[in-house]
N, C-alpha and C positions, 0 to 999 in steps of 0.2 A: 540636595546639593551633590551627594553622590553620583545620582544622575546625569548631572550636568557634569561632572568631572570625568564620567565616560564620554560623555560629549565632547566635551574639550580631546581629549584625545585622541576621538577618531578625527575630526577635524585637523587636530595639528597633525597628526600619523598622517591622513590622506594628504594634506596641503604638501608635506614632507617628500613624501613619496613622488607625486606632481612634478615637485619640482628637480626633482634627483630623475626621474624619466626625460624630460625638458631639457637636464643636461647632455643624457646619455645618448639622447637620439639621433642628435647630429654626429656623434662618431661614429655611428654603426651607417646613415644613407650618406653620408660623404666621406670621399680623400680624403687625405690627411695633406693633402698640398692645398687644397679648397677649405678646407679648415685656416693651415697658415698663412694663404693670404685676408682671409674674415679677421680673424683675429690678432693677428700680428703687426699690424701697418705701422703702431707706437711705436712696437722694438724695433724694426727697421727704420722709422723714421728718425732714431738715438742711436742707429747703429748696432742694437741690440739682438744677441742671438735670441730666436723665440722657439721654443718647442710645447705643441699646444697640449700636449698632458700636462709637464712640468708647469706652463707658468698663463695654462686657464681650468682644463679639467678640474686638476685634482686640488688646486687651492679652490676654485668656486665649488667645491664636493664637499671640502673642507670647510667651508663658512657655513656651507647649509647645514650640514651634520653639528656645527657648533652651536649654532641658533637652536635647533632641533633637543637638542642632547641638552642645555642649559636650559630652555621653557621645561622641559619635562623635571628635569630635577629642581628648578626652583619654587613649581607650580603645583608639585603634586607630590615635594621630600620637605622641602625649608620649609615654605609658607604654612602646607595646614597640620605637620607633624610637629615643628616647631616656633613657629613666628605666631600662629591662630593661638597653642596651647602658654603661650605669652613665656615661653621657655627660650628669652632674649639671648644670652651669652652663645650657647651650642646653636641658635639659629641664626646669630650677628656672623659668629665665624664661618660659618659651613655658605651663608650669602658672599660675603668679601670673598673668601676662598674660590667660591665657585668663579665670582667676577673676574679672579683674576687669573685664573684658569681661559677663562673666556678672551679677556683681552689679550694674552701671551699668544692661545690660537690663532686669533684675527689676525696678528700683528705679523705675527709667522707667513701667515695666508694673503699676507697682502704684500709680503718682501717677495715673492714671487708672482703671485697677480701683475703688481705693478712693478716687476723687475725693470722695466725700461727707464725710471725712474734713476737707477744706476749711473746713465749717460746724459740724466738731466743734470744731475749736483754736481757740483765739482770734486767732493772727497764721500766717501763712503757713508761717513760717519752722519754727513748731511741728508741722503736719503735714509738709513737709518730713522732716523729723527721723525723725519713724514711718516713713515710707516707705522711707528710709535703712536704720534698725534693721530694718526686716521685709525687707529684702533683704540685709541682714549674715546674719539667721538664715538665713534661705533657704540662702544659699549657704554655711555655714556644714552646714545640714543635707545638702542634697545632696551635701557632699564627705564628711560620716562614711559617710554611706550609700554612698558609691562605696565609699571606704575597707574599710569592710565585708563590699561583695561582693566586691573583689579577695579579701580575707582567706580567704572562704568559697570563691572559685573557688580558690584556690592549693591551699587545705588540699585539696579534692576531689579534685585532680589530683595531689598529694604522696601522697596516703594512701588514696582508693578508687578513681580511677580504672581501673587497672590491674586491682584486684580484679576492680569491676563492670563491664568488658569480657572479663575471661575467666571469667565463671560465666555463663552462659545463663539461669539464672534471676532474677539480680539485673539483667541486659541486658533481659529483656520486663518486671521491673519498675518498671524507671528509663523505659524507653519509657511504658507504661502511664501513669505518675504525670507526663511531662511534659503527654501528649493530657490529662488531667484539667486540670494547671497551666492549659496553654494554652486551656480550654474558661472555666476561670474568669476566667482574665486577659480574655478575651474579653467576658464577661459585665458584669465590674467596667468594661471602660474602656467600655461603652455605656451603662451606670447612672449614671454619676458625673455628668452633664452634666444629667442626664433628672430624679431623682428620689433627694433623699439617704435619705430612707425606704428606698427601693428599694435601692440603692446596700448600706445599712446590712444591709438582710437577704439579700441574695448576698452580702456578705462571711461573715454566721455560717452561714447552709444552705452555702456552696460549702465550704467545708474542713471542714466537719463532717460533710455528708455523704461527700467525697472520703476521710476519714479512717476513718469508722466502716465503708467499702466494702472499702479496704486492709487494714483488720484482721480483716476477717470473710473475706476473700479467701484471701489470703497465710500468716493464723494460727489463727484459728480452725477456716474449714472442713477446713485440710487434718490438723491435731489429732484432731478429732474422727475423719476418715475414714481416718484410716494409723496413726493411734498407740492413744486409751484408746475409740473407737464406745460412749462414755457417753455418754447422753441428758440427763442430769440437768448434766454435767459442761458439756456441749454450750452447756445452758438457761442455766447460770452465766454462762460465759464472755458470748455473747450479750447478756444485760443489762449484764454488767459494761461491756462495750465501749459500746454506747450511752448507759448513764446514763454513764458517764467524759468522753466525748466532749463530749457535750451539756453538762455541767455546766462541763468546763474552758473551753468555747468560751463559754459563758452568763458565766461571769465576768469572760474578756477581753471580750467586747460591755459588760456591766456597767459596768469599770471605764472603757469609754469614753465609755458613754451615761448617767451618774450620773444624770440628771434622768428619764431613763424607765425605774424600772424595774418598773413593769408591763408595759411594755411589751415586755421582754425576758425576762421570767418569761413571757411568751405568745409567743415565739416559741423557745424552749427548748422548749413544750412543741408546738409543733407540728413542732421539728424531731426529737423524738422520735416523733412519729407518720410520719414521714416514712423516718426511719430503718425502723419497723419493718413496715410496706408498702410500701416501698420499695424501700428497701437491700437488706434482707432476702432477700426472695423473690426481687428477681432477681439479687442476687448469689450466691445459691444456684442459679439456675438456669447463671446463665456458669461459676459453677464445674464442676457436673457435665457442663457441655458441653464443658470444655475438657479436664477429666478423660480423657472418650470422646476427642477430638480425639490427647491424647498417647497416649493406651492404641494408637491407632492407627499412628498414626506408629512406636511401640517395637515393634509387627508388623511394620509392615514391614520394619524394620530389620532384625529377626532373620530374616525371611526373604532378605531381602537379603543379609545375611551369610551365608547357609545358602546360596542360590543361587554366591557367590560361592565360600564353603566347596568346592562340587560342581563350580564351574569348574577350581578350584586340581587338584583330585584327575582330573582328565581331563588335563588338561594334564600332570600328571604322567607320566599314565598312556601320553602320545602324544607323549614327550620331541624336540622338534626336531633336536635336538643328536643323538640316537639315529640317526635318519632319514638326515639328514647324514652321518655316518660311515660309514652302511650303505651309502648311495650311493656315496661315497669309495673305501667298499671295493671295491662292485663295478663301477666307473669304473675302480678298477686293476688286477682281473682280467681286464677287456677288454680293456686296455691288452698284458695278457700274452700273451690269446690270440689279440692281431693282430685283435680284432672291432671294424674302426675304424667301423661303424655303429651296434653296441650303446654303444660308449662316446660317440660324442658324442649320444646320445638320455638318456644317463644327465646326461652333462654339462649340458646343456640342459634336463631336468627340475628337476638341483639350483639353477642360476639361475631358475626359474619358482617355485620351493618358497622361496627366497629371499626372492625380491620379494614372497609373498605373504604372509610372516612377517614383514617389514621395512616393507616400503615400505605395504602393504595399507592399515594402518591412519591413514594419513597422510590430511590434509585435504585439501594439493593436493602434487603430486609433479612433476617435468621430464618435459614431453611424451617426451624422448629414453627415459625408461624405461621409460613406457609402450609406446614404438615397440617397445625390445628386449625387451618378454616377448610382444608382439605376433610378431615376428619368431623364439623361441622354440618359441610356438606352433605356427606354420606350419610350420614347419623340422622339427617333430615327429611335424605331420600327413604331411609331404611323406616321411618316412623310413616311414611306415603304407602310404604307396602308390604308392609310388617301382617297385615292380612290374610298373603299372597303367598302360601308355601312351596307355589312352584316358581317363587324367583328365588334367585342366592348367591348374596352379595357374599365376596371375599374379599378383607383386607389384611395384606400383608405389607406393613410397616415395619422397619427394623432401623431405629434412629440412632445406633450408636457409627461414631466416625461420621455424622451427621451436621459437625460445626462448622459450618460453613454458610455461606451470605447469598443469596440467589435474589434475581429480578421478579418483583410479585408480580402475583397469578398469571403465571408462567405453565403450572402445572394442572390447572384447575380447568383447563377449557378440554383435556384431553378427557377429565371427567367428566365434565356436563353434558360433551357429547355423547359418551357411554351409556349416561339414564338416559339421555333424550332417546336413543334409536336404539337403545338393547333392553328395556322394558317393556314386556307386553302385558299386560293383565290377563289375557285368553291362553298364552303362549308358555313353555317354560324359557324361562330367562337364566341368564347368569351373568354375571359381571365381577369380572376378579383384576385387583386393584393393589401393584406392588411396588414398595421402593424401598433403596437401601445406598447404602455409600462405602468408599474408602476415603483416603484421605485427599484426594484426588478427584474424586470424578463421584456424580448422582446418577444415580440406574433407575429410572423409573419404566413400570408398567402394564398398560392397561389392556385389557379384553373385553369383549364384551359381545354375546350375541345379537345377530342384526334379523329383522322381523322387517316381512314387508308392509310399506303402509300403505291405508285406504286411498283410490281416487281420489277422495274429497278432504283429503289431511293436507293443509297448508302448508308444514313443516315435512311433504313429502321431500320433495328439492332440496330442501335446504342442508343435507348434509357436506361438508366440507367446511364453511363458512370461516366457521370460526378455527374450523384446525388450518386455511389459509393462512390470517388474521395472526395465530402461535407462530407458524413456519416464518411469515417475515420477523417476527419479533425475535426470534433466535439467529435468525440471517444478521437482524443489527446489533443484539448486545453479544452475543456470542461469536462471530465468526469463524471459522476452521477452529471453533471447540466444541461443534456439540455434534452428534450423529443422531440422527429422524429416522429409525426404520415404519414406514406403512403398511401395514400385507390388511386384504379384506377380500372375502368372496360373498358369492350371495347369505350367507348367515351367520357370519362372524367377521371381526372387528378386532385388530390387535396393532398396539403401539409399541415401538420400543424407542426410550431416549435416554440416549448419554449425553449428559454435559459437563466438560472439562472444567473445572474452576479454579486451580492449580497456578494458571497466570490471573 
């Protein structure tokens, strides 16, 4: 409901607006002699002085501001602060009050509107009186018509709302049909000020076109194309809907315009040419387009489902839980046969298989666990060449001022690269591996000696790959926060990275 109560309001603010532009526009492209004679002909024809601020501008400025200014406080102070919370007394007075605020306005706004009025009655007191009575109805009319729309908002929200939010298709037609609403509403409050000719034929073209588009949309073409593809059946329906349309709309225009009706016998008939050059041909074209559009989208789905289908069934087939247990097991045969190397290289894979079933998927995780699969790592490589007294790993760690949340393995590909092309078993090696923080920013960084490799080593090439693969991934979570230095010659290898985590 809240929702809807902004709704309401930009609607009423826009419609408000509309029409206070509508007024203004004609003083600013026209004289002001071409004004008095448009609007004046009354008070000259009663002998009447007219001056068109005094007695059209600013009373018609004045009625809309009054409309405007009493929907807003009855709709959104009376009604759900006090009339909903059933707090009768202070919401009974604060409605009459407003009313008659409202009427005094109109009444006010209409003793100069229709000042010519003056030279109809005989004594003052007489046109008084009119002014009075046409501002009882006024306000009389405007409150059924609130009356009304409360009635119509309630029922909608008692009885389809709910529906027409959970059907997808009645949700793009209720969308659909307010942009139509609001194209017309648009239309009418620009006409009404300019041209009641005008005016009169956007009220019959806008909903009758809007209406014979709906049912060729919605009912029609989809008939024809999912259910009886009768051509003859097709042609039927097709006329039925626009002679229907035309003719019910041609009636209500009728019974409003009694004095012209030729003039609405000729505008029936061009809203059925309208209709069927129009409406027609390109509502048959959005149809078959949106036709393709869903055809589309229900592919993809099903491949999406399918690709999902084929994730489910790997995963199956590469049980974590399996993995884990197998490690377990053989974590405690080591355990049996005193192989205290095998088992903490076992133990130390299962927390790295861990974190990357767990934590992996995660948007940001604690620098600290990133540090311990960091430290997993090493500790893994270091049991690989623990043999090897001319390699020599250095890790300088320093985790205080360290709390802080970073994107996983993030830092870990700068390592990988390190063992892969700064270990040689022939060679002396080194590899020195440092980080540290403030409160503000992670320092990390790596070295490591570079060894050339064989002809025939497959992972000759492959260096960079994956430090590519890091550099986009700090391009997108990080932007103008992190700084990448690379320096490398032929037998050394050194990173530096700062990342800003402060925003």
């Amino acid at each position: 409901m809240d929702q809807f109560r902004k709704m309401e309001f930009g609607v009423v603010t826009g419609i408000f607006l509309l029409l206070m532009f509508s007024l203004l526009y004609p003083s600013i492209v026209n004289n002001v002699f071409e004004l008095q004679s448009r609007y004046g002909h009354k008070f000259s024809q009663y002998h009447q002085v007219f001056d068109y601020y005094i007695h059209y501008l600013l009373p018609s400025m004045a009625r809309i501001i009054l409309v405007y200014v009493t929907f807003l406080a009855v709709n959104f102070i009376i009604v759900p602060k006090f009339l909903e919370q059933k707090r009768w007394w202070p919401g009974m007075t604060l409605l009459f009050t407003t009313m008659l605020m409202f009427f005094i306005g109109i009444m006010v706004a209409n003793s100069y509107y229709n000042g010519y009025l003056l030279g109809v009655y005989k004594t003052v007191r007489g046109a008084h009186m009119h002014f009075a009575k046409s501002a009882f109805i006024s306000t009389i009319f405007y409150a059924v018509v609130y009356v009304v729309y409360c009635i119509l908002k309630n029922a909608y929200f008692d009885y389809l709302h709910k529906y027409m939010t959970s059907n997808a298709y009645y949700r793009r037609m209720g969308r659909e049909l307010m942009v139509s609403a609001g194209i017309l509403l648009l239309l009418l409050c620009l006409a009404f000020n300019d041209s009641w000719d005008f005016f009169w034929v956007v009220l019959f073209f806008g909903p009758t076109l809007i209406a014979v588009a709906f049912i060729l949309f919605y009912k029609v073409f989809p008939d024809y194309t999912n259910v009886h593809h009768n051509k003859k059946i097709f042609t039927r329906d097709i006329v039925l809907t626009i002679a229907a349309v035309n003719i019910l709309m041609g009636i209500i225009l009728g019974a409003l315009m009694r004095r012209h009706g030729e003039w609405v016998a000729a505008v029936m008939s061009l809203g059925t040419v309208c209709c069927v050059l129009g409406v027609l041909p390109v509502g048959w074209w959005l149809f078959k387009s949106r036709q393709k559009q869903d055809a589309t989208v229900v592919n993809l789905q099903k491949a999406l489902g399918h690709s999902a289908a084929n994730l489910d069934v790997l995963r199956a087939q590469i049980n974590p839980h399996f993995l884990f247990n197998a490690l377990n097991t053989l974590y405690g045969t080591a355990l049996q046969e005193d192989a205290s190397r095998t088992s903490e290289g076992i133990q130390k894979l299962g927390d790295m298989m861990r974190f990357m079933l767990h934590d992996n998927h995660l948007e940001k995780i604690p620098l600290d666990k990133e540090v311990a699969y960091l430290q997993n790592y090493i500790d893994l490589q270091r049991l690989r060449v623990l043999s090897s007294p001319d390699i020599l790993i250095e890790v300088n760690i320093d985790e205080s001022h360290c709390e802080h949340d970073i994107a996983p393995m993030l830092l870990i590909p700068f390592v990988e690269n390190a063992f892969k092309h700064g270990i040689s078993l022939r060679h002396r090696s080194r590899i020195v591996i440092s980080l540290s923080c403030n409160s503000d920013q992670i320092f990390f960084d790596v070295y490591n000696s570079v060894h050339q490799r064989p002809e025939n080593d497959p992972e000759r090439d492959s260096m960079g790959i994956g430090l590519n693969n890091v550099k986009e991934r700090l391009a997108l979570l990080y932007p103008d926060r992190h700084e990448l230095s690379i320096r490398h010659t032929a037998t050394e290898f050194f990173v530096h990275l700062t990342i800003d985590v402060s925003r």
